[in-house]
N, C-alpha and C positions, 0 to 999 in steps of 0.2 A: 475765724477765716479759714476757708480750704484751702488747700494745699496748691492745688494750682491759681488761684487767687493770687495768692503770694508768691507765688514763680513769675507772675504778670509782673508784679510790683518790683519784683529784682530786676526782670527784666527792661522792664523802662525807666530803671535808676540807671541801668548802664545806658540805655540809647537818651539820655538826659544827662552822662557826662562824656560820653563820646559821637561828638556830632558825626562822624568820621562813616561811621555804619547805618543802618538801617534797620527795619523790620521787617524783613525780607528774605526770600529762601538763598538770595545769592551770600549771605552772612550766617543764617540759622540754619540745622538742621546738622545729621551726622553720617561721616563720610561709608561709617560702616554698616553692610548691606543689613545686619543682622538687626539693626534701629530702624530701618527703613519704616516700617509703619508705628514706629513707637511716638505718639504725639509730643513728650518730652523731651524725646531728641530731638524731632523737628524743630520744637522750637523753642527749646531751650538749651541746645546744645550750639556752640559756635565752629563754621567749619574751622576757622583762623585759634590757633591760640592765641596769637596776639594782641586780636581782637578781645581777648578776654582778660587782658592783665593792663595794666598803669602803663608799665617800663616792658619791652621784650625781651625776656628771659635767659639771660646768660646760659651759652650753650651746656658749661659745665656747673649751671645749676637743674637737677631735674627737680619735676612736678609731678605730685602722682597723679592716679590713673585719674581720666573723669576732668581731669581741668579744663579742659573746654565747658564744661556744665558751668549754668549763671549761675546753681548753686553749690560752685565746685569751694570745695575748705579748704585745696591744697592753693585755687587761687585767689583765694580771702586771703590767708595766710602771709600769700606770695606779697600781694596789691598792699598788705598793712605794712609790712617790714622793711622789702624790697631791698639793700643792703646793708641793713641794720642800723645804718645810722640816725636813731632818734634818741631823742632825748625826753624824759619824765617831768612831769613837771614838779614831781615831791623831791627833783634834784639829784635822784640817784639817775646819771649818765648812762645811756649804752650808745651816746656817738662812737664812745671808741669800740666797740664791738665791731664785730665779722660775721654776717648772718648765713647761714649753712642750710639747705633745705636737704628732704629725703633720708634723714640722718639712721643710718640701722645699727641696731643695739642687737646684737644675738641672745636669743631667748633662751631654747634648747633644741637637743639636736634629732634631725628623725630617725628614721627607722634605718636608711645607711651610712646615718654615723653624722654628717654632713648638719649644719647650722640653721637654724629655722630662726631668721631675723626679725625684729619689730622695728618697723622704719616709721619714724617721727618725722610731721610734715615740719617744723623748721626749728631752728636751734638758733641762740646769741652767742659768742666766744668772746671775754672779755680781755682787751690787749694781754693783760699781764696774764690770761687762762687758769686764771684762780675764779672764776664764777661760769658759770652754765646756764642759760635762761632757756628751756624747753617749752616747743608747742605742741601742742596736739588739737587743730582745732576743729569745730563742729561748724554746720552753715545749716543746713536743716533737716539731718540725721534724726532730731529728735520727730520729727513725723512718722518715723518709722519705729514700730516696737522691738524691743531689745531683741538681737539675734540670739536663738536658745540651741547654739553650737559651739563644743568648747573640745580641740582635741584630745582625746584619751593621752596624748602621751604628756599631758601634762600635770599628772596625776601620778605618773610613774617616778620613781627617784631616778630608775638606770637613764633616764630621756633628757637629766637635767647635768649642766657643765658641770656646777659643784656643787656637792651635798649640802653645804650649807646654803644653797640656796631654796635646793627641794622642802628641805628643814624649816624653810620660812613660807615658802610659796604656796606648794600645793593645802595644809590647810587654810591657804585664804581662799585658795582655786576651791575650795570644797564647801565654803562658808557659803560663799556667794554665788555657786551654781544650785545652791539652797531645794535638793530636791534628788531623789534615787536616780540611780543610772541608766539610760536608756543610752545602748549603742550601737549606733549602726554605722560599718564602715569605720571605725576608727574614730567615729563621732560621736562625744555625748552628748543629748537635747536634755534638755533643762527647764526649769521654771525659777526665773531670776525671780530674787525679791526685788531688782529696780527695774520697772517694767520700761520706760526710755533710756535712761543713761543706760551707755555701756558702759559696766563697771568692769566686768572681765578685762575687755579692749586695755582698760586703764592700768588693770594687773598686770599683763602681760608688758606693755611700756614700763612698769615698775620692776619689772623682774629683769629683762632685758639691762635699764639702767642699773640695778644692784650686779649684776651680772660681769658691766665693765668696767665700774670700781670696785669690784673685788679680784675682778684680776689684773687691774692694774696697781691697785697695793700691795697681790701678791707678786709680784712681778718686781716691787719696789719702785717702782714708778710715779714720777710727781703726776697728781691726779685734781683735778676742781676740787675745790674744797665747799663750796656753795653749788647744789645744783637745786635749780627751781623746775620743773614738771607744771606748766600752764595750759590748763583743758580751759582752752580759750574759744568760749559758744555764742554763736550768733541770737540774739535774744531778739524775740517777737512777744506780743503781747498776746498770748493768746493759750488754750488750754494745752495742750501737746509740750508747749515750750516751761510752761510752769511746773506740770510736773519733773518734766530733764532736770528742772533748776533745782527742785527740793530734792531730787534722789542724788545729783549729782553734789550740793553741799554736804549733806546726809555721809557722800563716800570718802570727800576728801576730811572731811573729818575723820572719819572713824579710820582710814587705811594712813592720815599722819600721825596719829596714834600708838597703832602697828608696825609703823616700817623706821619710827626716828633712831632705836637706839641701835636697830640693827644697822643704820647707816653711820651712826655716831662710830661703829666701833671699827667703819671703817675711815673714820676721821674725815668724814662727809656731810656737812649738813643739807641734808636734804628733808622737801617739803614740795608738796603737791595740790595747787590751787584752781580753785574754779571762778573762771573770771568771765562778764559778761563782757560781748562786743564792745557794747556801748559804753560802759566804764573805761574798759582798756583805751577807748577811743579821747575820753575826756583826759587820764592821766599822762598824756604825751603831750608836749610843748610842738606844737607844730609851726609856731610863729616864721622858722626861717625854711618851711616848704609850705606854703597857703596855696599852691596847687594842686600838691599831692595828699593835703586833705582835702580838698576841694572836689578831686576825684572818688575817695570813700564817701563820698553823699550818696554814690549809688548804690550803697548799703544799711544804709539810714531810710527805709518803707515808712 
């Protein structure tokens, strides 16, 4: 299936759970001049956010960029979670959870000294804050091939907070930009070995999270002792999407591998999974909101 094929299909899942709108330019289309003839903003971009979520948006929760897009992940993310209060059906609880969106983890720092953050589209916090449930999800990123841009300063030791993180990171940063340097501007272009997943994207979220538990151990500071990293992907049946799948199983394997004992030693267990839409969807008890699942039908094409 093409790609705008399936933007169709998103889009009349949403006009299929929200009578409320229409297909219409007084609903679609984007307010900024610079989209003005771009056919995907037309009409797949919604003027309204609100239009484009379940529940409207607590003012001090932000969305990232692009939520108005039907196939925005910050507002999949948003529409599945929405205050975190769901429940599993293999019994492990996160009614008591506090769901947190936009979450930034500082990576490293640039060139005047100043923090260069990797912000996670949403996060669980569990009452007692002893477990961490992370998202990072995908909606159909994987149509597009791997971005082959990774900044030089993440290669550098002097760019990173703390040694021991450069000591861990950059050669994974080097494994997996798998190919000589080419740089322009401060930029290196590359030839990933996984041509849809972003596996970098995923490094960088891993380095960021190793980042704030190790300065919050060193600090001495009570820290999660469970943190989960969910690359939570919207899954289609289709070739684009099966490859994402295999490269993306492929990473969370080999980088939980890599990165266990160095969280173990900071008395963190940490572990990083790839989970599909549709699974996620099935291992939540939805029995006491049948409307608010009722509403993710328009993510179900």
């Amino acid at each position: 299936m093409e790609e705008l094929e399936l933007l169709e299909k998103l889009k009349h899942g949403l006009l299929d759970v929200n009578k409320e709108i229409s297909d219409t330019k007084k609903y679609f289309g984007h307010s900024n001049p610079k989209w003005k003839n771009s056919v995907k903003a037309q009409k797949y971009y919604l003027w309204n956010l609100k239009d484009n979520l379940y529940q409207t948006v607590n003012t001090k929760q932000k969305l990232g960029s692009g939520s108005k897009a039907i196939r925005s992940s910050a507002a999949l993310i948003y529409n599945t979670l929405l205050s975190g209060k769901i429940k599993t059906i293999n019994g492990k609880e996160y009614k008591g959870y506090k769901s947190v969106y936009e979450l930034p983890f500082r990576a490293i720092k640039d060139d005047k000294d100043s923090t260069h953050t990797a912000k996670l589209d949403a996060g669980l916090i569990s009452v007692d804050e002893s477990s961490l449930l992370l998202f990072e999800a995908k909606c159909m990123e994987w149509f597009d091939k791997n971005p082959k841009g990774l900044k030089k300063a993440y290669l550098k030791e002097a760019r990173y907070l703390y040694k021991e993180s450069a000591e861990i990171f950059i050669p994974l940063f080097r494994e997996y930009i798998n190919s000589d340097e080419v740089i322009e501007k401060g930029v290196i272009t590359y030839n990933p070995k996984d041509i849809r997943y972003d596996a970098i994207q995923m490094l960088i979220h891993c380095l960021g999270i190793y980042n704030w538990c190790f300065e919050n151990k060193k600090k001495a500071k009570e820290t999660f002792k469970n943190i989960r990293l969910v690359n939570l992907v919207w899954d289609y049946n289709c070739d684009e999407y099966k490859e994402e799948e295999k490269e993306g199983l492929r990473f969370v394997e080999d980088i939980n591998k890599k990165l266990r004992a160095h969280f173990n030693d900071l008395d963190v267990k940490f572990s990083v999974e790839y989970v599909r839409y549709s699974d996620f969807l099935t291992r939540v008890d939805w029995s006491n909101d049948l409307e608010h699942r009722a509403y993710l039908k328009r993510y179900e094409v």
